[in-house]
C-alpha positions as a Markdown table, in Angstrom:
| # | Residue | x | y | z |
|---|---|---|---|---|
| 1 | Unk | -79.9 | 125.4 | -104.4 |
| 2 | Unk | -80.2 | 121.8 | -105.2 |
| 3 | Unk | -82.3 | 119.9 | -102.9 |
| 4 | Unk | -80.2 | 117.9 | -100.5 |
| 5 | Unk | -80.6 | 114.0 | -99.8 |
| 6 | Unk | -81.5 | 112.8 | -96.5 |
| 7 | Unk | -81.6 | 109.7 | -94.6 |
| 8 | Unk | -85.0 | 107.8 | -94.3 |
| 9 | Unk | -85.7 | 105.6 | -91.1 |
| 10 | Unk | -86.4 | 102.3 | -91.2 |
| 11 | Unk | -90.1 | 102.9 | -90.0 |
| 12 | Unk | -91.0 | 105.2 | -92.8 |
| 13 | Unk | -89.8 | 103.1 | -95.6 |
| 14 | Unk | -91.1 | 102.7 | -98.8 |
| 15 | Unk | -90.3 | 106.6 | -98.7 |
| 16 | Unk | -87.2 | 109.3 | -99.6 |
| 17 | Unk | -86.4 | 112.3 | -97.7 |
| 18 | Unk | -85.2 | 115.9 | -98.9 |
| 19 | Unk | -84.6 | 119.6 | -97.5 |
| 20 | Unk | -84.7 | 122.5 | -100.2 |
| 21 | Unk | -84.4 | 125.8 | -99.4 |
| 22 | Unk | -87.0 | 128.0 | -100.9 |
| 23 | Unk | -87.1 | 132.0 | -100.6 |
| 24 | Unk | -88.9 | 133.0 | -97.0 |
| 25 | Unk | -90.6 | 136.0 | -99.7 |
| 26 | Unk | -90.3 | 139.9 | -99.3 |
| 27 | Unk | -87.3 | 140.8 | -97.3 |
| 28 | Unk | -86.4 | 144.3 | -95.8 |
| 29 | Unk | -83.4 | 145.5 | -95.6 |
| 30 | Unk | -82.0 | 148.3 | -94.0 |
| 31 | Unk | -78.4 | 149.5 | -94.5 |
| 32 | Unk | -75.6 | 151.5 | -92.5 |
| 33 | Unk | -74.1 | 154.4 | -92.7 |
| 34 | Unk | -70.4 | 153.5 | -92.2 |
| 35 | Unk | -70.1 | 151.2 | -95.2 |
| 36 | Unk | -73.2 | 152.8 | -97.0 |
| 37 | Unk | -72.9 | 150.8 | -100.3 |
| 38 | Unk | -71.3 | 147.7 | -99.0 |
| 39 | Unk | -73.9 | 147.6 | -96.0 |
| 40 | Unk | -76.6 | 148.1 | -97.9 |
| 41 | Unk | -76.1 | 145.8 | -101.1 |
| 42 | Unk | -74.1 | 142.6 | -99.9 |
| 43 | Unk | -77.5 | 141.7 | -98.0 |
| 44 | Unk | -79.7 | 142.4 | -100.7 |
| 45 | Unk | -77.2 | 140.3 | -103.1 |
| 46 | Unk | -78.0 | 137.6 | -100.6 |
| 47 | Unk | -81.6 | 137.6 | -100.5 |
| 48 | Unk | -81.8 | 138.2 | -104.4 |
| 49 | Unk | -79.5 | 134.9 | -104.4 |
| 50 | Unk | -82.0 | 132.8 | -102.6 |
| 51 | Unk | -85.2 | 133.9 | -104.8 |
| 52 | Unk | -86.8 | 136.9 | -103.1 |
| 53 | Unk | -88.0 | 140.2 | -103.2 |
| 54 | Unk | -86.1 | 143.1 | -101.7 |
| 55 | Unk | -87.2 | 146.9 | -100.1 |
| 56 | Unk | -83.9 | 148.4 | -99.1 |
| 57 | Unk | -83.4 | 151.3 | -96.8 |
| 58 | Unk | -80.6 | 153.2 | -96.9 |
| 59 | Unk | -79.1 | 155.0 | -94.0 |
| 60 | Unk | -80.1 | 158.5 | -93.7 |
| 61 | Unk | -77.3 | 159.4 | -92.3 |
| 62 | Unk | -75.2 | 159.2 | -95.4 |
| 63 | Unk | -77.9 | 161.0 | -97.6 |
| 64 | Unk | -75.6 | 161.3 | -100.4 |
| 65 | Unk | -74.9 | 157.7 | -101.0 |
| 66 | Unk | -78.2 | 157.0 | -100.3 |
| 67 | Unk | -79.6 | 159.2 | -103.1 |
| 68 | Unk | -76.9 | 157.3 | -105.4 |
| 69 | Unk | -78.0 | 153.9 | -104.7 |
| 70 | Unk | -81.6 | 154.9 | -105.1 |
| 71 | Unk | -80.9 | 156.5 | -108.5 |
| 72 | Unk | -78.5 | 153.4 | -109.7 |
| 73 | Unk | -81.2 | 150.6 | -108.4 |
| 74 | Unk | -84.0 | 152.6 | -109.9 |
| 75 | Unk | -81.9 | 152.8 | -113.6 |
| 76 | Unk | -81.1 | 148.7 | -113.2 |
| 77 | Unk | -83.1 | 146.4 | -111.4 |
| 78 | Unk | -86.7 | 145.1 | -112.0 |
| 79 | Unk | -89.0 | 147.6 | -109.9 |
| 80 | Unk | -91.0 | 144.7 | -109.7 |
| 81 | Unk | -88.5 | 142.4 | -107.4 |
| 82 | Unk | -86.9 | 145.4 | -106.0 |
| 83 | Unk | -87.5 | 148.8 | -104.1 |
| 84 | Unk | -85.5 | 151.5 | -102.7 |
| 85 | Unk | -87.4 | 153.8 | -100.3 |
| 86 | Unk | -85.1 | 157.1 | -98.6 |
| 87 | Unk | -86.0 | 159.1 | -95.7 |
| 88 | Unk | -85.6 | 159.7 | -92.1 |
| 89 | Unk | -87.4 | 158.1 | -88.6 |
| 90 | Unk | -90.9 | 158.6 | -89.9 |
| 91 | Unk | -90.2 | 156.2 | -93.4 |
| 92 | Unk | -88.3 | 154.1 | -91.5 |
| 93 | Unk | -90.9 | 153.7 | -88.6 |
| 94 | Unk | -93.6 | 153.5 | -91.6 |
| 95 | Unk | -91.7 | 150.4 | -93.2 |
| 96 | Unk | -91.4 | 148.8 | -90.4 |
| 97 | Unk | -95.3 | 149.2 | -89.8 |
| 98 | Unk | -95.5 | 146.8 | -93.0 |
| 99 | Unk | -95.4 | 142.9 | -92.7 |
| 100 | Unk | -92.3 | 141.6 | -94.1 |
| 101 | Unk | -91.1 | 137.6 | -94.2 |
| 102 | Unk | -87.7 | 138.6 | -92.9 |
| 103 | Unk | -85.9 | 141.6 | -91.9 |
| 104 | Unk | -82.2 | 142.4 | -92.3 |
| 105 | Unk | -80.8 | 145.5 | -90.1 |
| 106 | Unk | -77.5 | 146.4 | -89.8 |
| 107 | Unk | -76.9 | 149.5 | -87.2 |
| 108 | Unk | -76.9 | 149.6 | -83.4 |
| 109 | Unk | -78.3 | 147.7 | -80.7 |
| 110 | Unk | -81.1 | 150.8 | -79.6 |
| 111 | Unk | -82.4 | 150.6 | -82.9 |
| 112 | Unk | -82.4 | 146.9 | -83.1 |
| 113 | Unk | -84.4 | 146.5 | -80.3 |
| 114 | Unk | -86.9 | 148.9 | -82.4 |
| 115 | Unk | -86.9 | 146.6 | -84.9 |
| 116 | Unk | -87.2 | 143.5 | -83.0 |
| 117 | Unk | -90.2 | 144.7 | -81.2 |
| 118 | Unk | -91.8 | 145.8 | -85.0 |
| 119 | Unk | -91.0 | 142.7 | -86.2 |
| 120 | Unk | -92.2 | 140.3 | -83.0 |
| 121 | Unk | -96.0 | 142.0 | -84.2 |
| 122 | Unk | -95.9 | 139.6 | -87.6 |
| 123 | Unk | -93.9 | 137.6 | -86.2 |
| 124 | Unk | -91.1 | 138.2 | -88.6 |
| 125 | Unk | -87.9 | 136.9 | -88.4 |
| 126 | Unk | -84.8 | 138.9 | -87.7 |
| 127 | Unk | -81.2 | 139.5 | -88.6 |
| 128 | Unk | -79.3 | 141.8 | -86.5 |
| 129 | Unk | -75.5 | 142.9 | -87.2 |
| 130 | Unk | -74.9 | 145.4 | -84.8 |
| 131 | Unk | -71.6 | 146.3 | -83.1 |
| 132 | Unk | -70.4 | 147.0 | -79.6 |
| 133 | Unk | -67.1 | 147.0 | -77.8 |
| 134 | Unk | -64.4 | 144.5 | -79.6 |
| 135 | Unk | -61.7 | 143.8 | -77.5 |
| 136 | Unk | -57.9 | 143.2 | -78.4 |
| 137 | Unk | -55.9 | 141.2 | -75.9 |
| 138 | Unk | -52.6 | 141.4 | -76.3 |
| 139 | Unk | -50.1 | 138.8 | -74.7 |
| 140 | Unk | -46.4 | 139.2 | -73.3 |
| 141 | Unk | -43.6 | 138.0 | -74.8 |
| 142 | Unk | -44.2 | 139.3 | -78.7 |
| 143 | Unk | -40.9 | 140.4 | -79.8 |
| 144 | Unk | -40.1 | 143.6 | -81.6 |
| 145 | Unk | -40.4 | 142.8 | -84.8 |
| 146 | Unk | -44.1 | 141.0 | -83.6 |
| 147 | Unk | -45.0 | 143.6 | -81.8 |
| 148 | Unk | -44.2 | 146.2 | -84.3 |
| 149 | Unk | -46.5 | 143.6 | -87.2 |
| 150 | Unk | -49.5 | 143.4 | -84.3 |
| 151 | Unk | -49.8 | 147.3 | -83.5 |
| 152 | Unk | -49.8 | 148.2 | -87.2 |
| 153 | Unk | -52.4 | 145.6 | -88.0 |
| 154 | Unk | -54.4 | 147.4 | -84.8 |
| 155 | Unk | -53.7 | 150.8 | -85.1 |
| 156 | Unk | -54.6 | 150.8 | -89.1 |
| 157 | Unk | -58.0 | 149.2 | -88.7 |
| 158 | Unk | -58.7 | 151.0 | -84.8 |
| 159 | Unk | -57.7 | 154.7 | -86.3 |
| 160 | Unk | -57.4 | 154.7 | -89.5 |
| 161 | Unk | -59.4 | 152.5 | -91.8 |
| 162 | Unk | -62.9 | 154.8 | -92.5 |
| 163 | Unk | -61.7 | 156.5 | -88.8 |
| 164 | Unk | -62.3 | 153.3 | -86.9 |
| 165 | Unk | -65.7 | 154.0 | -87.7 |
| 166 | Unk | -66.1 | 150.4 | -88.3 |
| 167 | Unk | -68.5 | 147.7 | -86.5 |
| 168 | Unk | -65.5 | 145.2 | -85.6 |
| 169 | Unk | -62.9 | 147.9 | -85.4 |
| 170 | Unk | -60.6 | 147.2 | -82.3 |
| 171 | Unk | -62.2 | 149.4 | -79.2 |
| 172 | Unk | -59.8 | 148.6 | -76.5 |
| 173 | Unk | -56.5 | 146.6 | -75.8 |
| 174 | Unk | -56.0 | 144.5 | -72.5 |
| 175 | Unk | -52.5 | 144.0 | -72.3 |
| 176 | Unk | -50.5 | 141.9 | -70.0 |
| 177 | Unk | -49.1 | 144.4 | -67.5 |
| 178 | Unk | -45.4 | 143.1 | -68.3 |
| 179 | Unk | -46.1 | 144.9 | -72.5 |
| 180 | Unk | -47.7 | 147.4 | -71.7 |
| 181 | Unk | -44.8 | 150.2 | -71.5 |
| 182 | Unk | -43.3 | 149.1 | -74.9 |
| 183 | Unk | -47.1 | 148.8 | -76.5 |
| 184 | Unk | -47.8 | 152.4 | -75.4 |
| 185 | Unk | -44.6 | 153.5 | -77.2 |
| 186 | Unk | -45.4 | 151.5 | -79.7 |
| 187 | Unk | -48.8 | 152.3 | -80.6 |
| 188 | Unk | -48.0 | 156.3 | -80.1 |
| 189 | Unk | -45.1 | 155.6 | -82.3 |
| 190 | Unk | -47.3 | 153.9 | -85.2 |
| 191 | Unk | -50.0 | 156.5 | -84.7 |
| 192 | Unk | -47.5 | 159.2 | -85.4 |
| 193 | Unk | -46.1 | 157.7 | -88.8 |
| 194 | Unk | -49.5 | 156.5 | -90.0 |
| 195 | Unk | -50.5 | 160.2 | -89.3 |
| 196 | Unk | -47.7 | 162.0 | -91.0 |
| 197 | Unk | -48.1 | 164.6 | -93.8 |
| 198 | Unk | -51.7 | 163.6 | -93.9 |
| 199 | Unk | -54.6 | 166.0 | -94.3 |
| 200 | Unk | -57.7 | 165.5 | -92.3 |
| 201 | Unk | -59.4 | 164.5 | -95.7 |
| 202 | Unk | -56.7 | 161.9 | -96.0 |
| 203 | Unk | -57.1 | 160.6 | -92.3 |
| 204 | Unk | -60.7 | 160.6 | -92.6 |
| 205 | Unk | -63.4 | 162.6 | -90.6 |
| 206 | Unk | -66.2 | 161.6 | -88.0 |
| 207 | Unk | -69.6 | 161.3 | -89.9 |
| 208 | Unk | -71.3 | 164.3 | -88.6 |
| 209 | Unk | -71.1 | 167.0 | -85.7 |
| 210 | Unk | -73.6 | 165.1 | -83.4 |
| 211 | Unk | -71.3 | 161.8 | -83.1 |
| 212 | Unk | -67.9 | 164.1 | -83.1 |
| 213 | Unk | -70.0 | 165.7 | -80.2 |
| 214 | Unk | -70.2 | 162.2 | -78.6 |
| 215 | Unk | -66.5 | 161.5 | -79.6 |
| 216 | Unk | -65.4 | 164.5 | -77.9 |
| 217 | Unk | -67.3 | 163.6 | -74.6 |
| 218 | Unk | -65.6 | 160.3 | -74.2 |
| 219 | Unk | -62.6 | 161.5 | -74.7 |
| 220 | Unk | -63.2 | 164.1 | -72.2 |
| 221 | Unk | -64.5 | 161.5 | -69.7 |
| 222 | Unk | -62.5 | 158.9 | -69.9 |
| 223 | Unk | -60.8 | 160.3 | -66.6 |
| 224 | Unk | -57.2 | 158.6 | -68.7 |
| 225 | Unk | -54.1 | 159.6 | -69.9 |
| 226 | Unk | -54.1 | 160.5 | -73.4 |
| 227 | Unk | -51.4 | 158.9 | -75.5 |
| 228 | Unk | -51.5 | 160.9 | -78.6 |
| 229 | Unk | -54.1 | 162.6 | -80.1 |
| 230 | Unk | -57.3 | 164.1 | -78.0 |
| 231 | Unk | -59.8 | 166.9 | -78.6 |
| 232 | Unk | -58.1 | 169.8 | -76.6 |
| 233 | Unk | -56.5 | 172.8 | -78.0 |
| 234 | Unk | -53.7 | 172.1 | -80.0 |
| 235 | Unk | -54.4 | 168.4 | -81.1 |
| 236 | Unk | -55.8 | 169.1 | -84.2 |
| 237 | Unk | -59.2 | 168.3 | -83.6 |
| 238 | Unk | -61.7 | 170.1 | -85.4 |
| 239 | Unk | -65.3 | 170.3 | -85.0 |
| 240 | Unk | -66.4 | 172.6 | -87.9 |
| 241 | Unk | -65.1 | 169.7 | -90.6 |
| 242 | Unk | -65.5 | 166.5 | -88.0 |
| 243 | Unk | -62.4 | 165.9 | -87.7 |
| 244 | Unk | -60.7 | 164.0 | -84.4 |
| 245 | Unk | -57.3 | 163.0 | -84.5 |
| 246 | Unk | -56.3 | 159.6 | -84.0 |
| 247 | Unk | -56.4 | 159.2 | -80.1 |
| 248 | Unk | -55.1 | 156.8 | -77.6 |
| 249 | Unk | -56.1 | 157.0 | -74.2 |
| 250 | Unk | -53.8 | 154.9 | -71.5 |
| 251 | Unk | -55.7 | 153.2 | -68.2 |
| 252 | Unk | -59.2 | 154.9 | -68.3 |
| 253 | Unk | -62.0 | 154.8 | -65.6 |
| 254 | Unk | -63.4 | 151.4 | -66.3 |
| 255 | Unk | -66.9 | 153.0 | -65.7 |
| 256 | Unk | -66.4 | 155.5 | -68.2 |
| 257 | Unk | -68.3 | 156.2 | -71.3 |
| 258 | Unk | -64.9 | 155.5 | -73.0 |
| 259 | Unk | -65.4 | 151.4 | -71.5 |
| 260 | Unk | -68.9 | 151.4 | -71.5 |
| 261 | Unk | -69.6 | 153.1 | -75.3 |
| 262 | Unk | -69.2 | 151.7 | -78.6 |
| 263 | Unk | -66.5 | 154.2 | -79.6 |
| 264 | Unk | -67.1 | 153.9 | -83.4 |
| 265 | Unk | -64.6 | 156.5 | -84.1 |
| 266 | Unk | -60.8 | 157.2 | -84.2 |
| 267 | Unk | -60.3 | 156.6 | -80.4 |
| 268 | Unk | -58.7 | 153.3 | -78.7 |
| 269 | Unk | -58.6 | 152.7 | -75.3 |
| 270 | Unk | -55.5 | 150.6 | -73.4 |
| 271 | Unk | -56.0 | 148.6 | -69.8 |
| 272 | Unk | -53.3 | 146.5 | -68.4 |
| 273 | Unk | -54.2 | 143.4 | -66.5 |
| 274 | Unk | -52.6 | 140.8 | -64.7 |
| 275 | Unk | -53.1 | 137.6 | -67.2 |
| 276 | Unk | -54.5 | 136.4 | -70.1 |
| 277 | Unk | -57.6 | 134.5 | -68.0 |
| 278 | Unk | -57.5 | 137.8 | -65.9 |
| 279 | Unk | -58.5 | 139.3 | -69.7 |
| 280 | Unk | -60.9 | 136.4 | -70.6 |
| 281 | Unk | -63.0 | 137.5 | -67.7 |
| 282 | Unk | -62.9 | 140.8 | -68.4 |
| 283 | Unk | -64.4 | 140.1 | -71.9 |
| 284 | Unk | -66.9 | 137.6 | -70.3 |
| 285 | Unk | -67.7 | 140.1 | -67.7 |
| 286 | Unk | -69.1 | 142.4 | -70.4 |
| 287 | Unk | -71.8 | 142.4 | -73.3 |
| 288 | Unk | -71.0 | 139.9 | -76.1 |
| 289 | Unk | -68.4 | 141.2 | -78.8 |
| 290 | Unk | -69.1 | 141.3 | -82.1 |
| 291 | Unk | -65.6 | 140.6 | -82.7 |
| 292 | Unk | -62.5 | 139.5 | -80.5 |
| 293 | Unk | -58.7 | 139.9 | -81.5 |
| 294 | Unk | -55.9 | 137.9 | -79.6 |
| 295 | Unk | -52.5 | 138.5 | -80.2 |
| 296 | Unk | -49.8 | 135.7 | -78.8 |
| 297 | Unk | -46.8 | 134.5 | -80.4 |
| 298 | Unk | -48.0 | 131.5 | -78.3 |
| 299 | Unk | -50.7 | 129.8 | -80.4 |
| 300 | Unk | -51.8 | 127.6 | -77.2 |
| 301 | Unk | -52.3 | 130.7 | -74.9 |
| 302 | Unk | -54.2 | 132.2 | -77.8 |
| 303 | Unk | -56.6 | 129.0 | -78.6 |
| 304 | Unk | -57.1 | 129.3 | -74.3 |
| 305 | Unk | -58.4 | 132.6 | -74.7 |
| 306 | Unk | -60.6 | 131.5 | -78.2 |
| 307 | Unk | -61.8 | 128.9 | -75.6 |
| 308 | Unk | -62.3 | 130.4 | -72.4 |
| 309 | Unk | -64.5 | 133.3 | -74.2 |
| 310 | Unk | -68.0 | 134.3 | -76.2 |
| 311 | Unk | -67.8 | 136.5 | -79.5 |
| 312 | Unk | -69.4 | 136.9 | -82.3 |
| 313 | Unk | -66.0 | 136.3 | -84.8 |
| 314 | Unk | -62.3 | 135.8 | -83.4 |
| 315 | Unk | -59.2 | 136.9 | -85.3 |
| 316 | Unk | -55.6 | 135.1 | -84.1 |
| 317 | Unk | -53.2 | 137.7 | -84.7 |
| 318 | Unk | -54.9 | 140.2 | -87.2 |
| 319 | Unk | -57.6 | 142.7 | -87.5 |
| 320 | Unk | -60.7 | 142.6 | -89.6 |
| 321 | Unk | -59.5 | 140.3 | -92.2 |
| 322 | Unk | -62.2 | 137.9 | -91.1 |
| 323 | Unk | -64.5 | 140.0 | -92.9 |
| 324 | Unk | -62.9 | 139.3 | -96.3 |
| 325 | Unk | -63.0 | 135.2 | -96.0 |
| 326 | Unk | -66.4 | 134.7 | -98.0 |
| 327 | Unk | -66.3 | 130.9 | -96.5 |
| 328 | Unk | -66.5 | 132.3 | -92.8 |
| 329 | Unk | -69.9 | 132.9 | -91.6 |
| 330 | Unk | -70.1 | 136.8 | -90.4 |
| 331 | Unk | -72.5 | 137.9 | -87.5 |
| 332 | Unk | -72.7 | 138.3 | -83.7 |
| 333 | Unk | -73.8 | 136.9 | -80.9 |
| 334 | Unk | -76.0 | 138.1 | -77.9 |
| 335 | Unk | -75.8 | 141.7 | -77.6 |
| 336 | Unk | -73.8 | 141.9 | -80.7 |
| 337 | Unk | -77.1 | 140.6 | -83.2 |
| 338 | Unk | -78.1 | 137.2 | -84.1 |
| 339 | Unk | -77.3 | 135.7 | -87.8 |
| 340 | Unk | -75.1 | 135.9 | -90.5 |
| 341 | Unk | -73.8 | 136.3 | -93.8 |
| 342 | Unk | -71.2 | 136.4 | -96.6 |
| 343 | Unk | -70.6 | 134.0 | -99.0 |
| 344 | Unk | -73.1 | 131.1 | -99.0 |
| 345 | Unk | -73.9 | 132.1 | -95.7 |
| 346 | Unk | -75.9 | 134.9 | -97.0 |
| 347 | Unk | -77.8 | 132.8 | -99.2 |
| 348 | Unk | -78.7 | 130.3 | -96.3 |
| 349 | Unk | -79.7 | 133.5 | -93.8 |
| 350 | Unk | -82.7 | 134.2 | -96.3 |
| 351 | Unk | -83.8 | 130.7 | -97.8 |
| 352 | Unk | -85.9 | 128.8 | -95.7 |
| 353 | Unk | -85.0 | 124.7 | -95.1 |
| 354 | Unk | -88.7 | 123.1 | -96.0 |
| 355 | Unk | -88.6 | 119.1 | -95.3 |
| 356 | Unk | -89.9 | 117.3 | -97.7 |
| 357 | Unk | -90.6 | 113.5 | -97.9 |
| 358 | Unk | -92.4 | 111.2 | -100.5 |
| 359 | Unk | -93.9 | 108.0 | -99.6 |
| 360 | Unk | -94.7 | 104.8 | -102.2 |
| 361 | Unk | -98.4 | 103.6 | -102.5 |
| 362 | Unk | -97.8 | 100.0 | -102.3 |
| 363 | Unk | -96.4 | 97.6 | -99.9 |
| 364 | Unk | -97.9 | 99.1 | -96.6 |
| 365 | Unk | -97.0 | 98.7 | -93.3 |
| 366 | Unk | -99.6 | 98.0 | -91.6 |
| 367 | Unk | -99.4 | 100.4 | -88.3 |
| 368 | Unk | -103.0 | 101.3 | -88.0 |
| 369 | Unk | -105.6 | 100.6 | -84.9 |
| 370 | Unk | -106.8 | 98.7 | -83.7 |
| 371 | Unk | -103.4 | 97.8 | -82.2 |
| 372 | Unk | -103.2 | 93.8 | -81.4 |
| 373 | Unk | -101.0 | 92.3 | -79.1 |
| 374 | Unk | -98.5 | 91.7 | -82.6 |
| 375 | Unk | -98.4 | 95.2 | -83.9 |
| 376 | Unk | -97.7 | 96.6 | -80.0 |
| 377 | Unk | -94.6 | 93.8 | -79.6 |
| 378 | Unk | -93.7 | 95.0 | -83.2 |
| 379 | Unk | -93.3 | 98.6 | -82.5 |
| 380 | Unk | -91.8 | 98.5 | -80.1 |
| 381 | Unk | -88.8 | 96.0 | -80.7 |
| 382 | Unk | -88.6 | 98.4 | -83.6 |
| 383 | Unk | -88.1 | 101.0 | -81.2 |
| 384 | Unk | -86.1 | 99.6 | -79.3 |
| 385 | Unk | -83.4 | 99.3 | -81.4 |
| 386 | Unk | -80.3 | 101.2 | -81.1 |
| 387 | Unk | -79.2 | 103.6 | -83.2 |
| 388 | Unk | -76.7 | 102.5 | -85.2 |
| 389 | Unk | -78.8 | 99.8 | -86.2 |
| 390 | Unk | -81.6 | 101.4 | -87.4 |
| 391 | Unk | -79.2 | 103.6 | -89.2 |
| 392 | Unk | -77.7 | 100.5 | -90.7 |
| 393 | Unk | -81.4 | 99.4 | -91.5 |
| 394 | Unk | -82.2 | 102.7 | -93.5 |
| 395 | Unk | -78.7 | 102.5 | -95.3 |
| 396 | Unk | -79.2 | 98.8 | -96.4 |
| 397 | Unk | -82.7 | 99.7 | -97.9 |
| 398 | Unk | -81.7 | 103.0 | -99.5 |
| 399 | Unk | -79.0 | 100.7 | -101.5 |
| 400 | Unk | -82.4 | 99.3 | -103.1 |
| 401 | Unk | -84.0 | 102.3 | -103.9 |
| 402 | Unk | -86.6 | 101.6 | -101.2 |
């Protein structure tokens, strides 16, 4: 929070330069129902950080943690700094009717575009962490052993890990046609251990009956061939508890909603294609991810594809861990949201970067009209200078406190 330093140029010496970041004032924040404490809190740690005032919104979509973090912010923080409101459309709609100085949303990109179009009436500034599709592109010439390490780092965070019901959770694989028979076994193989002896409580369950609805339509759509898993008779789905089992569906209809859907669920779609730039411009060819895994036992092939495409995060050979690094910046890009957080990121997202500059009261300059024929030959030998040399200029002064 200290105030940081800047250079002065020559022209507007006697004088110092500073930013500081100051709080932008009441922030809104409205959380997510996957992660509903972590969604909801991180952000408003943030914003508390850099010296503001926070409403938070809880998803009502997870009504039980909701009512939980109303009742523990009510018991602990300052009322006066600090609000939690609960409800459904009409409080959220309500909230959003109020000016704010910044907003915070974390959630999809059809309600995002609600916000942004409340928020463009004050002319409020946004931060959007949505989702979409993250893709996994997966590169020939893994051996076993790497193979077997890359689909249990997918297959735990893609189908297991909350029920992929995650916002970077992998959505589908592009493999390179010449792994895709022993990445199917694979995957089905990993799928089937990570599932054994475990209960549908233990595997995790869709959120509600309206998105396991939704789940079950993809899968039914998806005009592929399903792996493992699925939501017929007999594969252990369940729609009176939620629960889908983890499914894999092999070379669906690229039109589908299975390719064209956030899945946000326990579902994981595989296409083979010809290359890796053949998968680059399948990624580019689609709406910005929020995150992009690469797996390569090639580490120049996989910077290629870091280079050749647009996402909001990239992960070399893991999945989600990304996330957890508190130095990285986390947030998407185009269609994925706008900003980020974690870490000091967080703190920087809601503090607003005034200038501020201080001039001495003696030994002026003079570079007022009328302008003689002395001042104009002046100025603009001053401004013709390059660069470097009126950096050096503003360096050599600042030595003398000037």
């Amino acid at each position: 929070m200290k105030p940081e330093s800047t250079m002065t140029p020559p022209l507007m010496q006697l004088g110092s330069s500073r930013v500081e970041r100051i709080p932008k004032g009441v922030v809104l924040v409205m959380g997510a129902w996957n992660f509903p404490f972590h969604l909801s809190l991180t952000p408003c740690i943030a914003a508390i950080a850099a010296g503001n005032c926070v409403v938070l919104k809880p998803s009502d979509v997870s009504p039980a943690s909701a009512s939980a973090i109303k009742e523990l912010c009510d018991k602990y923080m300052d009322p006066a700094t600090f609000r939690v409101y609960l409800g459904e459309v009409a409080e959220s709609t309500e909230l959003l009717a109020r000016k704010w100085d910044h907003i915070f949303y974390t959630g999809n990109a059809v309600i995002g575009r609600i916000v942004m179009t409340a928020a463009a009436k004050h002319l409020c500034p946004v931060t959007l962490e949505l989702g979409g599709k993250s893709p996994v592109i997966v590169d020939k010439g893994l051996s076993a052993s790497q193979l077997q390490i890359a689909v249990n780092r997918i297959c735990s965070v893609g189908l297991f890990i909350n029920a992929g019901q995650i916002c970077v959770s992998p959505d589908y694989i592009l493999v390179h046609k010449d792994a895709e028979k022993e990445l199917l076994a694979a995957l089905k193989a990993t799928t089937a251990t990570m599932s054994k002896n475990g209960s549908s409580a233990e595997l995790g369950k869709v959120v509600n009956g309206r998105h396991f609805a939704r789940l079950k339509n993809i899968v039914e759509t998806s005009q592929g061939e399903v792996v493992c898993g699925g939501s017929g008779a007999g594969s252990g789905a369940d729609s009176s508890s939620c629960f889908l089992p983890p499914t894999i569906i092999s070379r669906p209809n690229l039109s589908s909603p299975a390719m064209t859907e956030e899945l946000f669920g326990p579902l994981m779609m595989v296409v083979p294609v010809e290359s890796l730039e053949e998968a680059a411009e399948f990624v580019n060819s689609r709406e910005t991810p929020l995150a992009l895994y690469v797996f390569s036992a090639n580490k120049r092939s996989a910077e290629e594809v870091v280079r050749r495409t647009r996402s909001g995060g990239v992960l070399i050979n893991d999945a989600l861990l990304h996330l957890a690094n508190p130095h990285l910046p986390f947030g998407g890009c185009g269609e994925s949201g706008f900003g980020s957080y974690h870490g000091k990121w967080g703190f920087e997202e809601f503090s607003h970067r005034r200038a501020v500059m201080h001039k001495a009261l003696f030994l002026d300059v003079d570079r007022y009209p009328p302008y003689d024929s002395f001042k104009a030959a002046l100025l603009k030998s001053v401004l013709g200078l390059p660069e470097v040399v009126k950096s050096a200029m503003a360096c050599f002064m600042s030595l003398f406190g000037c």
